[in-house]
Every structure is written in C-alpha cells, then in structure tokens.
MARTOR-643336 format. One record per residue (C-alpha): x, y, z; chain. Coordinates in nm, 4 decimals, always signed. Layout:
% residues N
<xx = X&yy = Y&zz = Z&marba = A>
...
This chain:
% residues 353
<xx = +0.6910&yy = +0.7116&zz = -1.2399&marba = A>
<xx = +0.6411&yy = +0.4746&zz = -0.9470&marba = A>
<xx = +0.7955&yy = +0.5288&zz = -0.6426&marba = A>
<xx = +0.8158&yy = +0.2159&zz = -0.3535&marba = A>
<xx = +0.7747&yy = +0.0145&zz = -0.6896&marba = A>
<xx = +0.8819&yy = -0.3274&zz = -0.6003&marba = A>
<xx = +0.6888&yy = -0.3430&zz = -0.2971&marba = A>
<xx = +0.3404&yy = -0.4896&zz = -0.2608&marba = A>
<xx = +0.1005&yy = -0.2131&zz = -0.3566&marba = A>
<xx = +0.3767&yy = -0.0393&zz = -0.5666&marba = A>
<xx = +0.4574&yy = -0.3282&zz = -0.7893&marba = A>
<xx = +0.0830&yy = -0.3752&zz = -0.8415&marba = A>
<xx = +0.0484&yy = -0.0422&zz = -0.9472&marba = A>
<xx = +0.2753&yy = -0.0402&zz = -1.2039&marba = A>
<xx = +0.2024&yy = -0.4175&zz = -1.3472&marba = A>
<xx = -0.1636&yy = -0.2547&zz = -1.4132&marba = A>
<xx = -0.0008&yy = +0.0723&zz = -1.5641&marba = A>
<xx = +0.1829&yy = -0.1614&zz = -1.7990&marba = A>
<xx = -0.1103&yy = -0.3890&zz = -1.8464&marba = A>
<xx = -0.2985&yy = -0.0867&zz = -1.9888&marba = A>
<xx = +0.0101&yy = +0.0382&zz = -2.1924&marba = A>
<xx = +0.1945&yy = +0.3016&zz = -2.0044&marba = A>
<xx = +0.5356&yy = +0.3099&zz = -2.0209&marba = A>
<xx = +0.7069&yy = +0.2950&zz = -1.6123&marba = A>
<xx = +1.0131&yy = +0.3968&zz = -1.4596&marba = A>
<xx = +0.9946&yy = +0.2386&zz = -1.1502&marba = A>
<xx = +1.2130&yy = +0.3874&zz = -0.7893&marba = A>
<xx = +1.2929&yy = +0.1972&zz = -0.5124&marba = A>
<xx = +1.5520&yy = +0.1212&zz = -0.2769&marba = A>
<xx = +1.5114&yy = -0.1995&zz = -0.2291&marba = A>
<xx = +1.5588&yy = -0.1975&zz = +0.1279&marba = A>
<xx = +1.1849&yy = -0.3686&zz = +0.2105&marba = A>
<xx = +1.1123&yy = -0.3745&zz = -0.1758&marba = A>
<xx = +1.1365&yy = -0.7445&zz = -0.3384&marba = A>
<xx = +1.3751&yy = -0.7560&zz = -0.6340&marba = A>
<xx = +1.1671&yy = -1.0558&zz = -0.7580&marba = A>
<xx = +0.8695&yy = -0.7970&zz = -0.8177&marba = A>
<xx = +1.0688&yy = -0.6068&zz = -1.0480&marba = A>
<xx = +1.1888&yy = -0.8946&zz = -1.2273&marba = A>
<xx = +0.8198&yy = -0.9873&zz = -1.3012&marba = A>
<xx = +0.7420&yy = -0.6247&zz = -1.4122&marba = A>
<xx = +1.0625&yy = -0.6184&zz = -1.6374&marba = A>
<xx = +0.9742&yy = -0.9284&zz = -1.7334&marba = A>
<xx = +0.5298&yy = -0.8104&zz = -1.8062&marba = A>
<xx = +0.6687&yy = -0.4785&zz = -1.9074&marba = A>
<xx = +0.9523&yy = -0.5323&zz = -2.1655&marba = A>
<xx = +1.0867&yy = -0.1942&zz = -2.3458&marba = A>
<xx = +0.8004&yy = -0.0383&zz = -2.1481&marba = A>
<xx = +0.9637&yy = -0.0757&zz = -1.8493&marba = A>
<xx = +1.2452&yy = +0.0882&zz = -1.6473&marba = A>
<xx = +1.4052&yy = +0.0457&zz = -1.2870&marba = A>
<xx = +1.6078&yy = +0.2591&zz = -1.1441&marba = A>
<xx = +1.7520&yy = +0.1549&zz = -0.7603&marba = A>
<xx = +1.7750&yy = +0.4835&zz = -0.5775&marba = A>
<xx = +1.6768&yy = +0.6061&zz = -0.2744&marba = A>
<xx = +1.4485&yy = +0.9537&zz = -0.2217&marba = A>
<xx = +1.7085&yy = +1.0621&zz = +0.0358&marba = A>
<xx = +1.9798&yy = +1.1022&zz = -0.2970&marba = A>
<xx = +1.8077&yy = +1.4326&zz = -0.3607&marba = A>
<xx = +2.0776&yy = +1.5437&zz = -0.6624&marba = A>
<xx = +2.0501&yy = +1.1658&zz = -0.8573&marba = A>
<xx = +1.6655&yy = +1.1915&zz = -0.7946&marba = A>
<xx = +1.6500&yy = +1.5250&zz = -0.9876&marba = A>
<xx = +1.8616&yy = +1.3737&zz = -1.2305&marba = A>
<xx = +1.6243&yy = +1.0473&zz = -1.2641&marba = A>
<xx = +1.2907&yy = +1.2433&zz = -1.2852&marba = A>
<xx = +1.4522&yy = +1.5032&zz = -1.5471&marba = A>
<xx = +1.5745&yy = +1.1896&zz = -1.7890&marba = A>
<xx = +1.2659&yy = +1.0316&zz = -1.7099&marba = A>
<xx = +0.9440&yy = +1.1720&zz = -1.9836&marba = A>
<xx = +0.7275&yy = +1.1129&zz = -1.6943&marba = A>
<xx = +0.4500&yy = +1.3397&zz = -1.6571&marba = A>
<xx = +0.3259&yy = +1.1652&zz = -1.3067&marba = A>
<xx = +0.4467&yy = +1.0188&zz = -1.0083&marba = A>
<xx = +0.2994&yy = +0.7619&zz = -0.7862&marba = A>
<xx = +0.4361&yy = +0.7875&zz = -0.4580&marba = A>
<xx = +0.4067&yy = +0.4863&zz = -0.2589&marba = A>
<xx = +0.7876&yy = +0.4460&zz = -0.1176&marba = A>
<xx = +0.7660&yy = +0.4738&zz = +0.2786&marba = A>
<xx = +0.8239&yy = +0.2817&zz = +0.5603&marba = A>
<xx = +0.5077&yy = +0.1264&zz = +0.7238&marba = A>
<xx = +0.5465&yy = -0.0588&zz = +1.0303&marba = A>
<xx = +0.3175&yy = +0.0715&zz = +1.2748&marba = A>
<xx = +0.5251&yy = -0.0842&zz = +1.6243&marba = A>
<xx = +0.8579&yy = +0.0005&zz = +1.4337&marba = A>
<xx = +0.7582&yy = +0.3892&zz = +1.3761&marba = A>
<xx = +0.7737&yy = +0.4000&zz = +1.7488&marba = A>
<xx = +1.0924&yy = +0.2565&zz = +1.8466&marba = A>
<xx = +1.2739&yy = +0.4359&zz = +1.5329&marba = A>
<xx = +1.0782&yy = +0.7778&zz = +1.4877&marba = A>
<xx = +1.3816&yy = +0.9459&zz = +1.2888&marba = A>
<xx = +1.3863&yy = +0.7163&zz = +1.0714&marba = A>
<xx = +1.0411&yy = +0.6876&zz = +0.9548&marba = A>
<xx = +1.0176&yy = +1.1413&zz = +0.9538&marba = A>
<xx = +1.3393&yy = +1.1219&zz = +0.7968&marba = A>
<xx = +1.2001&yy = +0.8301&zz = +0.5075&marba = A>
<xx = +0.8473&yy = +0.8920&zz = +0.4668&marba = A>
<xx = +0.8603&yy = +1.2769&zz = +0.5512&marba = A>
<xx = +1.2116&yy = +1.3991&zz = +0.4174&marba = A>
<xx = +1.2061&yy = +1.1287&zz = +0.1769&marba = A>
<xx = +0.8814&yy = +1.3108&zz = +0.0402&marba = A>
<xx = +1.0520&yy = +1.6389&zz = +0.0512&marba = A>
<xx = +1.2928&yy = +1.5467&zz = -0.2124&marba = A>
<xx = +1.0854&yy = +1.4242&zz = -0.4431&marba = A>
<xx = +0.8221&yy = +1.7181&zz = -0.4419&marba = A>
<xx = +1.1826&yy = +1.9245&zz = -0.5035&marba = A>
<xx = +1.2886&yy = +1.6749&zz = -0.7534&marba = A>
<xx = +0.9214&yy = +1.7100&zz = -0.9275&marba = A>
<xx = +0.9275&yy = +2.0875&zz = -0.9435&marba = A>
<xx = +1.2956&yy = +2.0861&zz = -1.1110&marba = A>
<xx = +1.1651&yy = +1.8536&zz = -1.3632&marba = A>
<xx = +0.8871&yy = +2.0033&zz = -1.4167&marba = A>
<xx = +0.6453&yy = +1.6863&zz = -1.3197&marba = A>
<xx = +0.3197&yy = +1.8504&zz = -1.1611&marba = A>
<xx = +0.0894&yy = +1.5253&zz = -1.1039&marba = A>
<xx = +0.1298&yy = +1.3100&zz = -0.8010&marba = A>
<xx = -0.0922&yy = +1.0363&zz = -0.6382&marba = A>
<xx = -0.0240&yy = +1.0540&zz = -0.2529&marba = A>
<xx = -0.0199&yy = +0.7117&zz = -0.0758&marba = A>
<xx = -0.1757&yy = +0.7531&zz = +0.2346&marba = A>
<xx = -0.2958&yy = +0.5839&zz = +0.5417&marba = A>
<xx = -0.6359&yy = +0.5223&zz = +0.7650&marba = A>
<xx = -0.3651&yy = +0.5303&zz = +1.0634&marba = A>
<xx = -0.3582&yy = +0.9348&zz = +1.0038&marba = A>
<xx = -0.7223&yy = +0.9010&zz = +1.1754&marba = A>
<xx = -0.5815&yy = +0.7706&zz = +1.4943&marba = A>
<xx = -0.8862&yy = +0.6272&zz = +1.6617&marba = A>
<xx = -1.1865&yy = +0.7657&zz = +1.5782&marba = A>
<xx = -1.4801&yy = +0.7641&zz = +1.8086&marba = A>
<xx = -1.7546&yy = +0.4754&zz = +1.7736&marba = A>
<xx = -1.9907&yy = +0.6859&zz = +1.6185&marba = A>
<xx = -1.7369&yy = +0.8414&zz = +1.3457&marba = A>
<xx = -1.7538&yy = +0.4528&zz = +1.1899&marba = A>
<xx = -1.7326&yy = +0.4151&zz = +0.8811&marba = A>
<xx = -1.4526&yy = +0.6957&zz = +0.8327&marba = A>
<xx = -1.5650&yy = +0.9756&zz = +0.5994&marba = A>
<xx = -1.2362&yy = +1.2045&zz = +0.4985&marba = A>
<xx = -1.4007&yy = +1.4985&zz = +0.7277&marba = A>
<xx = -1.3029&yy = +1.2981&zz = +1.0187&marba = A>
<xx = -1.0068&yy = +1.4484&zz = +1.2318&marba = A>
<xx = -0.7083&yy = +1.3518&zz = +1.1728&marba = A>
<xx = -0.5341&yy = +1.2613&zz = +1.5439&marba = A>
<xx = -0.2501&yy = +1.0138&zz = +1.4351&marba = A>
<xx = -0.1318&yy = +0.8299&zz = +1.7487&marba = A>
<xx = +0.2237&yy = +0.7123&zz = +1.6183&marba = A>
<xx = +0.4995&yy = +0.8108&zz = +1.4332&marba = A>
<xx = +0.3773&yy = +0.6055&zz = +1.1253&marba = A>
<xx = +0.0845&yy = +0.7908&zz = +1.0961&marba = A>
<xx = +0.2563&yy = +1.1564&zz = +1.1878&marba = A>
<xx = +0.4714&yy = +1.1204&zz = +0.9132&marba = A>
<xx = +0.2268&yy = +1.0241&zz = +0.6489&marba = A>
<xx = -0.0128&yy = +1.3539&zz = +0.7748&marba = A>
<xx = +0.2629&yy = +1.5634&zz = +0.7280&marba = A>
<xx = +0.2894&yy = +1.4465&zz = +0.3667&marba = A>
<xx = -0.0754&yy = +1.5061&zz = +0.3382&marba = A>
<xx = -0.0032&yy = +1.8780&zz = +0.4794&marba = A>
<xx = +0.2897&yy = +1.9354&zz = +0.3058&marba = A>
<xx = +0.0857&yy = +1.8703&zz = -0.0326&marba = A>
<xx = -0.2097&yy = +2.0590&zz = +0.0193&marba = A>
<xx = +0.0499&yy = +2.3913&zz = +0.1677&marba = A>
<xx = +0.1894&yy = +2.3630&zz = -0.1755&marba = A>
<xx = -0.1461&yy = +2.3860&zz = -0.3031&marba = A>
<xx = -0.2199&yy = +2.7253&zz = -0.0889&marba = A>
<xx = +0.1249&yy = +2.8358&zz = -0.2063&marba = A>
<xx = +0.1228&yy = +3.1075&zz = -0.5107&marba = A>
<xx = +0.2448&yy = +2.8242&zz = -0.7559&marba = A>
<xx = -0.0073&yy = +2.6081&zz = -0.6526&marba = A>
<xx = -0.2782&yy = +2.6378&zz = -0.9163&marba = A>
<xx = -0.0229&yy = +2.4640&zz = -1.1086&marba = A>
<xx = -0.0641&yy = +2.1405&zz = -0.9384&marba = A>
<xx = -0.2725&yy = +1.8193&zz = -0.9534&marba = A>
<xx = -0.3199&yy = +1.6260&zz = -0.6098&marba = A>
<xx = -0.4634&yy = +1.3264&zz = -0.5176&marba = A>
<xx = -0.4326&yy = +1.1749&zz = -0.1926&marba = A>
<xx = -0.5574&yy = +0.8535&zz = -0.1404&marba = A>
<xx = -0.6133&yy = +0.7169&zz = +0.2352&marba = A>
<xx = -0.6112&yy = +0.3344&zz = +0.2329&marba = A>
<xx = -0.7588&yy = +0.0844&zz = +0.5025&marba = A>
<xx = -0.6256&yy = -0.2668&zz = +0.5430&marba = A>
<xx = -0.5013&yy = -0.4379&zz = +0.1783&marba = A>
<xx = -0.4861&yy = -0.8004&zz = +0.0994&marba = A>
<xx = -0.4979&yy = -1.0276&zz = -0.2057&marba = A>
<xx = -0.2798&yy = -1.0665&zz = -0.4997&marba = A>
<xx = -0.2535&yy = -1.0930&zz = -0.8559&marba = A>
<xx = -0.5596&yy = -1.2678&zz = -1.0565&marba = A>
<xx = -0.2512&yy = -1.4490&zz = -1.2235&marba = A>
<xx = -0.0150&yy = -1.4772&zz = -0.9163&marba = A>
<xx = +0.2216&yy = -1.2788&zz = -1.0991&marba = A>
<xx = +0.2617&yy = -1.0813&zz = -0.7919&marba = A>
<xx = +0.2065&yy = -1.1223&zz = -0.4115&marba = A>
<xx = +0.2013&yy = -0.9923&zz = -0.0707&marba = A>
<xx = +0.5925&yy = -1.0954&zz = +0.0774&marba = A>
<xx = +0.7398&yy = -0.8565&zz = +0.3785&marba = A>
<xx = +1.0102&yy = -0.9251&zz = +0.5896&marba = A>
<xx = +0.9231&yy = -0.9183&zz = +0.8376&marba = A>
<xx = +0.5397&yy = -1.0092&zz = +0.7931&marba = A>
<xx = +0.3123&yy = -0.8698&zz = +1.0187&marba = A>
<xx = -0.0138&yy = -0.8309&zz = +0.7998&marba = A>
<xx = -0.2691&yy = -1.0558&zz = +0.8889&marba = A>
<xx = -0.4165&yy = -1.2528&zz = +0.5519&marba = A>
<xx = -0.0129&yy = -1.3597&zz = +0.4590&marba = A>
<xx = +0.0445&yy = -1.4279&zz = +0.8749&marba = A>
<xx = -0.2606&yy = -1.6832&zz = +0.8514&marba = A>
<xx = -0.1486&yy = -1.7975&zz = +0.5298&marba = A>
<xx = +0.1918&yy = -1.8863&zz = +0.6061&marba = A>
<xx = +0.1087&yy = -2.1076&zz = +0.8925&marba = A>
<xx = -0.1447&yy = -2.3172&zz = +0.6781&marba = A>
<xx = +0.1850&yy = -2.3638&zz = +0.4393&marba = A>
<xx = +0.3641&yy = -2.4639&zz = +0.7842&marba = A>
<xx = +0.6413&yy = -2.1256&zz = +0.7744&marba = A>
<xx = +0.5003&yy = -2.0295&zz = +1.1128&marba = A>
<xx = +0.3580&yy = -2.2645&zz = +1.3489&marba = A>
<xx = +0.0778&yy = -2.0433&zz = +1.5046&marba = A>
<xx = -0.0945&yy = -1.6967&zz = +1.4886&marba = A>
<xx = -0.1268&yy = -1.5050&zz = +1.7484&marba = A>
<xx = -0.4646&yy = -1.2877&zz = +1.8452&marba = A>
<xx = -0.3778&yy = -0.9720&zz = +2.0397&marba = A>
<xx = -0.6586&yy = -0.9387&zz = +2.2290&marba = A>
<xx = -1.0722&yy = -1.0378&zz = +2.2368&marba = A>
<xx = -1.2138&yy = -0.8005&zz = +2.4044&marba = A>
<xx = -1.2273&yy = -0.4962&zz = +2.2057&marba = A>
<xx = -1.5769&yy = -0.4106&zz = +2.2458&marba = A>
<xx = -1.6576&yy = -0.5702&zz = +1.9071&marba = A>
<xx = -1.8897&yy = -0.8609&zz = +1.8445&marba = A>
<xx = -1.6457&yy = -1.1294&zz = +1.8519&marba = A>
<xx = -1.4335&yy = -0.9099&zz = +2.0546&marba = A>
<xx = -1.1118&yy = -0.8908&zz = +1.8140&marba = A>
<xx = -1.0606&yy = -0.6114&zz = +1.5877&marba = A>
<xx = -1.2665&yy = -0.5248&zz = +1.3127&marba = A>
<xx = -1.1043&yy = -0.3481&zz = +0.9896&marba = A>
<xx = -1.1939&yy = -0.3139&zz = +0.6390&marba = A>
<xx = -0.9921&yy = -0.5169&zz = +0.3637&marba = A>
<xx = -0.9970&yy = -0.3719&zz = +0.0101&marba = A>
<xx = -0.8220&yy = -0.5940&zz = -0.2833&marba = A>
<xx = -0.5263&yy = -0.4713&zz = -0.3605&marba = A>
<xx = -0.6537&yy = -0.4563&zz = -0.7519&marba = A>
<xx = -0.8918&yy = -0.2237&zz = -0.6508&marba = A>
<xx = -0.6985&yy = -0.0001&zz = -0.4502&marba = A>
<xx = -0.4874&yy = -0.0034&zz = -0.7451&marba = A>
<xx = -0.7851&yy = +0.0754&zz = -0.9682&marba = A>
<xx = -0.8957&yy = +0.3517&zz = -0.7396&marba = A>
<xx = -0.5360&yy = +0.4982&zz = -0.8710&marba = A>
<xx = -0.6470&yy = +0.4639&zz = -1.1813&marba = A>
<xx = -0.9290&yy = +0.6822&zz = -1.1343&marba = A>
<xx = -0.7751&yy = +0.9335&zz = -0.9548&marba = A>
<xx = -0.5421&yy = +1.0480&zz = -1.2189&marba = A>
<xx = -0.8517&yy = +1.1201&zz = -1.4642&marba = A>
<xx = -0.9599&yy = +1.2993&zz = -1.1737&marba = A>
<xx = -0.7266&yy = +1.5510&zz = -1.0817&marba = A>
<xx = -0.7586&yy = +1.8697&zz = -1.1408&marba = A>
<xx = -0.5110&yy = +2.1861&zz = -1.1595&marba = A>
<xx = -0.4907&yy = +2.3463&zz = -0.8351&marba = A>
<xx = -0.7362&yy = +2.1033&zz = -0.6470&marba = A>
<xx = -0.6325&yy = +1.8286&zz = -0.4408&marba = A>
<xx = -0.8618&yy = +1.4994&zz = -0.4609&marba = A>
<xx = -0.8641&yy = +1.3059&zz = -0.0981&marba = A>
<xx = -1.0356&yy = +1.0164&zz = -0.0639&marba = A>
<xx = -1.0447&yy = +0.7013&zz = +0.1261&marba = A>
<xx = -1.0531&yy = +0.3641&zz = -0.0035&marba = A>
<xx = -1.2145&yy = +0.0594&zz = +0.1566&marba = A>
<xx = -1.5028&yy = -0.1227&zz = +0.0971&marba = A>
<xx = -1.7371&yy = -0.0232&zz = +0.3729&marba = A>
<xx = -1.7535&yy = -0.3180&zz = +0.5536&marba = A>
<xx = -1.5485&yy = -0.4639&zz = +0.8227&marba = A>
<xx = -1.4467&yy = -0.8351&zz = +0.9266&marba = A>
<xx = -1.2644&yy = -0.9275&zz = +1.2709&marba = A>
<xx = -0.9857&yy = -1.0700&zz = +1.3409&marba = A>
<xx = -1.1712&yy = -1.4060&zz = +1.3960&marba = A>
<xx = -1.3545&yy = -1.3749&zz = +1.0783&marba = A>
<xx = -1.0389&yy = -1.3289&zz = +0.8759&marba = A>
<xx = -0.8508&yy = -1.6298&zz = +1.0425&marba = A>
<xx = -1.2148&yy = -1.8344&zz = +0.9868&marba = A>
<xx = -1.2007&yy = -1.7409&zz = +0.6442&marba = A>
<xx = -0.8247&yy = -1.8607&zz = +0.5718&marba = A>
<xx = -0.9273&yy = -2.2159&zz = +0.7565&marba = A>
<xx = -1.2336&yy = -2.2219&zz = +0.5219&marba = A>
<xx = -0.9919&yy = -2.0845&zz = +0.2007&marba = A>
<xx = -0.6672&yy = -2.3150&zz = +0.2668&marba = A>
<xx = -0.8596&yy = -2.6255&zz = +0.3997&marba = A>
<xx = -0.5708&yy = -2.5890&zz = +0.7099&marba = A>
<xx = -0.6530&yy = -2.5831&zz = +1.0890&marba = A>
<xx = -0.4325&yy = -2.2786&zz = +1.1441&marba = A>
<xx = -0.3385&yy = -2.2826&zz = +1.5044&marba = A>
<xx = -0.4438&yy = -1.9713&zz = +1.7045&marba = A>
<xx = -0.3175&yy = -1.8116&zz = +2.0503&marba = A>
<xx = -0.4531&yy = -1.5473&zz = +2.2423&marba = A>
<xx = -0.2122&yy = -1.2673&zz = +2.3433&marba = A>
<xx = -0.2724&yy = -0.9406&zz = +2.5185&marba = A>
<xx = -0.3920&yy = -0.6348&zz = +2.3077&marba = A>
<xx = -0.2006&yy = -0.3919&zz = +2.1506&marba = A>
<xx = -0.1615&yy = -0.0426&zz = +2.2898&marba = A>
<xx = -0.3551&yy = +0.2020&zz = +2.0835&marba = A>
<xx = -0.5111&yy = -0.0442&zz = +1.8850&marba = A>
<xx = -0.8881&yy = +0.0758&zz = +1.7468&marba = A>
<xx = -1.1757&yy = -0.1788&zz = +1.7541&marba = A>
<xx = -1.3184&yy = -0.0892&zz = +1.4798&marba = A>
<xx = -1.1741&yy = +0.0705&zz = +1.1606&marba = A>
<xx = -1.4023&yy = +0.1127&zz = +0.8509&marba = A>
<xx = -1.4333&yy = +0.3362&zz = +0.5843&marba = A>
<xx = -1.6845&yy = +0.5032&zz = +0.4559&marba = A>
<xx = -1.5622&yy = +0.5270&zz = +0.0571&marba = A>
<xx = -1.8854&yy = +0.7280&zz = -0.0723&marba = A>
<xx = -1.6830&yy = +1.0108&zz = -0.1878&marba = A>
<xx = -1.4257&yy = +0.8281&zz = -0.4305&marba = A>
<xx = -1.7456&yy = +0.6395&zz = -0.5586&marba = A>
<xx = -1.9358&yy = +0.9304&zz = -0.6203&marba = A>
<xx = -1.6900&yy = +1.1259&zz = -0.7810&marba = A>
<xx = -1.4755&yy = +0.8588&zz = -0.9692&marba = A>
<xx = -1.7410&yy = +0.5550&zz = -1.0322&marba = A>
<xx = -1.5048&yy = +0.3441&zz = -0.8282&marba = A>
<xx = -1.6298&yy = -0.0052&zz = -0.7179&marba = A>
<xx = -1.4887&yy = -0.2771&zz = -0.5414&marba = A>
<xx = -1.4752&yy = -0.5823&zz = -0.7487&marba = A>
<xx = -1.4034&yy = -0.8342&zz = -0.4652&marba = A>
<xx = -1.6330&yy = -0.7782&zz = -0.1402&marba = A>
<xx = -1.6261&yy = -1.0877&zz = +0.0022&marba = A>
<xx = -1.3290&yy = -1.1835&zz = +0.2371&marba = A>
<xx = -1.3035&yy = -1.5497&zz = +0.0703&marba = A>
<xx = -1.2466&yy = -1.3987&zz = -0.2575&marba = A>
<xx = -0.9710&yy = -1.1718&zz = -0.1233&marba = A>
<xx = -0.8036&yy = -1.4533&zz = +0.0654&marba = A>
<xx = -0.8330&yy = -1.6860&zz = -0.2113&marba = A>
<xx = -0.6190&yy = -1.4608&zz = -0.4703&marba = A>
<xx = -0.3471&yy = -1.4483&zz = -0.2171&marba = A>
<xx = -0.3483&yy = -1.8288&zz = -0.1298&marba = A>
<xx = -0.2811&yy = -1.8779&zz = -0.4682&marba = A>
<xx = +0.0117&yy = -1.6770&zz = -0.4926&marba = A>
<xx = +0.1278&yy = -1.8414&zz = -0.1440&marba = A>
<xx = +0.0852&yy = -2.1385&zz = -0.2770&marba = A>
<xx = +0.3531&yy = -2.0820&zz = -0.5993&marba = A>
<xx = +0.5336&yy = -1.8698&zz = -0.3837&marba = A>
<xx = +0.5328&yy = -2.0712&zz = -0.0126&marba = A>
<xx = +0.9000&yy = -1.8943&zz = +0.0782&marba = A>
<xx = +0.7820&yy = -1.5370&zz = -0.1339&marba = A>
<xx = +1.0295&yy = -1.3813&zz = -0.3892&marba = A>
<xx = +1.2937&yy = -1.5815&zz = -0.3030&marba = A>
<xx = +1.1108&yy = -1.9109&zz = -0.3640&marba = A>
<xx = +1.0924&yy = -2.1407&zz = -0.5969&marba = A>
<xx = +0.7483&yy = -2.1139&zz = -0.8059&marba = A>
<xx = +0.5527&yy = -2.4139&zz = -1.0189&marba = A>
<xx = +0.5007&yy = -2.1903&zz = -1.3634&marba = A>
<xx = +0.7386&yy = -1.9385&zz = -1.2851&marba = A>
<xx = +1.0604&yy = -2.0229&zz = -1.1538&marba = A>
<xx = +1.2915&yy = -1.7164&zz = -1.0113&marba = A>
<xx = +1.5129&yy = -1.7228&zz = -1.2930&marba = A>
<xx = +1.4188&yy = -1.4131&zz = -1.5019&marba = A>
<xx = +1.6919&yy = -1.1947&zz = -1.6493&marba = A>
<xx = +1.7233&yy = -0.8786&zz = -1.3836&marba = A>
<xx = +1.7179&yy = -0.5546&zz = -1.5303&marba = A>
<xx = +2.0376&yy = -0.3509&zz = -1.5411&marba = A>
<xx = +1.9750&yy = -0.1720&zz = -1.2243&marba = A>
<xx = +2.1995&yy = +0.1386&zz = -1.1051&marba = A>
<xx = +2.3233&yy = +0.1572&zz = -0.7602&marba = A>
C-alpha cells in the first residue's frame, strides 16, 4: 500500500513497485496529489493496480481499506510539505502529517499490517553546524518549522512503538530525504505541484515561458557562489533506496537512513545547469534570503550504502535536470496538459469518494 500515491515521489514509488510486479493499492486525497499520476499507474499497472481516494483523517474507512486490502506493507509518503506554508498553517500540517500518521499506524495494527517505510525529511535537522556537513543520521535533530516538527514526531512516534511491549513485532524504516528532482526515464511521470516552489521544475517552467523569471533568495550565504548549496538525489533512486529498505527491515529494529548523494550544487549551479540542459536564457532576479534558510545542506548517505548496497545512478546535475526537461517538455502545463505520445485521455479508475 502507498500512501500520498499520486503525488511526485509517491506515484514513482508505486510505478516501480508495479514495474517489478507487485500488486498496489494506492491512498490519496487528492488534495495536492495529481489525478493524471494515477491514471498513468492504472493505466502501467492494469489488474495490478488499485486506487482508493481517501483521506488518513477518515480513521474508520481507513481501517476498512487496509483490512480489504492483502497488503502486507505500507509506504507512507502522504503529508503536506511546504516549508513557508507549515508556518502560517501549523494545525494543519500536525493535524495532516502528525494525526494523519496516527490513524494509519491505528489502521495498520487493526489490520494486522506490521511493515512501514517512513517518508522523512533533511528539514528534521534544522540547520546543522558547518562542520556537521555532510549530515550523518547521528546529527541532532533541531527542526526549525512546523514542517519539520511534524515529520520528527512521526519519526518519534515510530520508534516509541518500537520501545513499546508489542514492538518486537514491528519492521521500521525511516528514510530522511534531501532535495529530489528528475522524472521518469520514460516521462511517464513528472514533478507538477501547485503551487511549485521546487527549484529544477521553477527553472524549468520559465525556459517553457509559464513563468517569466526565477527568483534567487539571497547570495550571500557564506557559500562559494554565495546561494545555497543542497544535495539533489533522482527521484528513481530515492525510490530505489525504498526498495532496499524493505529487504532490510528487520522485526523489532527500525532502519534510519538518509538519502542523498553526497554532494551539493548551489543555487547558481542548478539554474546554470537548466540554461546548459534547456538551451533557454532563464531570466534570474535577486531577492532577499529566506529566514532560516541553511547554506549548506548535504548528506552524508554512507550508512544506507553500507548496509543496503544502495548507489546513486545519476550524480551529475545535467543528468537529473535532463530527465525532468523531458517530461516538461510533453507535459509544459503538468497533468492537466496536453502530451505528444500520451495525451490525457486515459480511462480513470473507479475511484471512491
């Protein structure tokens, strides 16, 4: 099961699950999910596939969904995510991402599902010191918004269970991502928020001409460029570091690790590398910096390749950018627009409201 399923890193998930010939029930709201996405996994999946619209705050019809479903582990990647939103609307985001995680560990135990794979967040570090770069999972955990409180809570909320007397029962993994980018090697899927505020799509759409200029928040951050550095992993292999995790787990353990590729690129770099990628000028602006924002997040991903003989497959930022310019360029308006080998005319799923 596959929870946050048609958005970005949730539909990838589950179009690799089916690739490799699991069967899916996919969750999601579909209140910053993309509808399109699961009409490409219904669509990839067949028979193999089920969605089911519901939202982790319907605690009784998501103990009815995971008892019906023959699951026998979740992926939990439904949350809210917006770093500047989690502070204007901090209910919302506890009550989503905290409560919303809650449920389902109650909906779990009643069904008697004991696996999950925890998506987590590099924003539960807060900002590290300069000398704690590259991240290793030992670092302290000070988050410095809501975002990030609610997602450590998760985390704590997991490993208490663990502690707990029926806790040599279950199998954790927690998985503490850095920035994501790229796309499908087939452009069957894609990065599309609303709104957008990740940087790769944000330069992208302005060389397709949806925005007319990006904006830099800041260049003096004590970097070498002076924008912020952070580390981009491929969304493939965050999803294969997923993979591995689940052959990993282990009865009454929890498995934390961070994934990134160890390396960081600025803010400059990335926008460089979209000019170089697209062929487009990209305007650029300089705005003031963002409050709280660290100049340098990287992480140090020695543990998960240690223990799991994860690699990243794409290192180099062109590569990255170039798998999701090519879904931007069959998808220029996202979901809702129209695509050269794929138009948005797929037969929807019955879907239950």
């Amino acid at each position: 099961m596959v929870t946050g399923a048609a958005g970005y890193i949730g539909s990838h998930a589950a179009l690799a699950l089916l690739d490799r010939g699991d069967r899916v029930v996919a969750l999601d709201n579909l209140s910053r999910g993309n509808r399109g996405a699961i009409e490409v996994l219904a669509r990839e999946g067949g028979d193999r596939f089920r969605f089911e619209q519901v939202d982790l705050l319907d605690r009784d019809e998501l103990e009815r969904l995971l008892r019906a479903s023959g699951a026998d582990t979740v992926m939990h990647f439904a949350a809210l995510a917006l770093v500047g939103e989690s502070v204007k609307l901090p209910r919302d985001y506890w009550r989503n991402n905290t409560l919303g995680t809650i449920h389902l560990r109650d909906a779990m135990a009643a069904a008697g599902i004991r696996r999950i794979v925890f998506s987590s967040t590099a924003a539960t570090y807060g900002v590290p010191a300069a000398s704690e770069n590259p991240i290793r999972e030992s670092c302290r955990q000070r988050p410095i918004n809501p975002y990030g409180r609610s997602k450590l809570a998760c985390e704590s909320l997991l490993l208490d269970e663990l502690a707990s007397p029926e806790g040599s029962l279950l199998e954790v993994a927690i998985l503490r991502y850095f920035n994501v980018a790229g796309g499908d090697a087939k452009a069957r899927l894609g990065e599309d928020h609303r709104p957008e505020t990740h940087l790769v799509p944000v330069c992208l759409d302005v060389a397709l001409g949806e925005s007319s200029t990006i904006e830099i928040f800041g260049d003096r951050h004590g970097t070498p460029d002076g924008t912020c550095v952070r580390d981009y992993v491929h969304v493939n292999d965050l999803v294969d570091a997923h993979l591995l995790a689940m052959e990993r787990m282990r009865a009454g353990e929890a498995f934390v690790a961070n994934v990134g590729i160890g390396r960081g690129f600025s803010v400059r770099e990335v926008l460089e590398s979209c000019r170089r990628v697209t062929g487009h000028a990209i305007p650029e602006r300089l705005g003031p910096p963002r409050d709280g924002d660290p100049p340098t997040l990287v992480a140090d991903a020695s543990h998960l390749r240690a223990t799991t003989g994860w690699s990243a497959r794409f290192t180099e930022l062109d590569e990255i950018v170039s798998s999701a310019w090519l879904w931007k360029q069959r998808h220029p308006r996202g979901y809702a627009g129209a695509s050269t080998t794929a138009p948005n005319s797929i037969q929807a799923p019955a879907i239950r409201h």
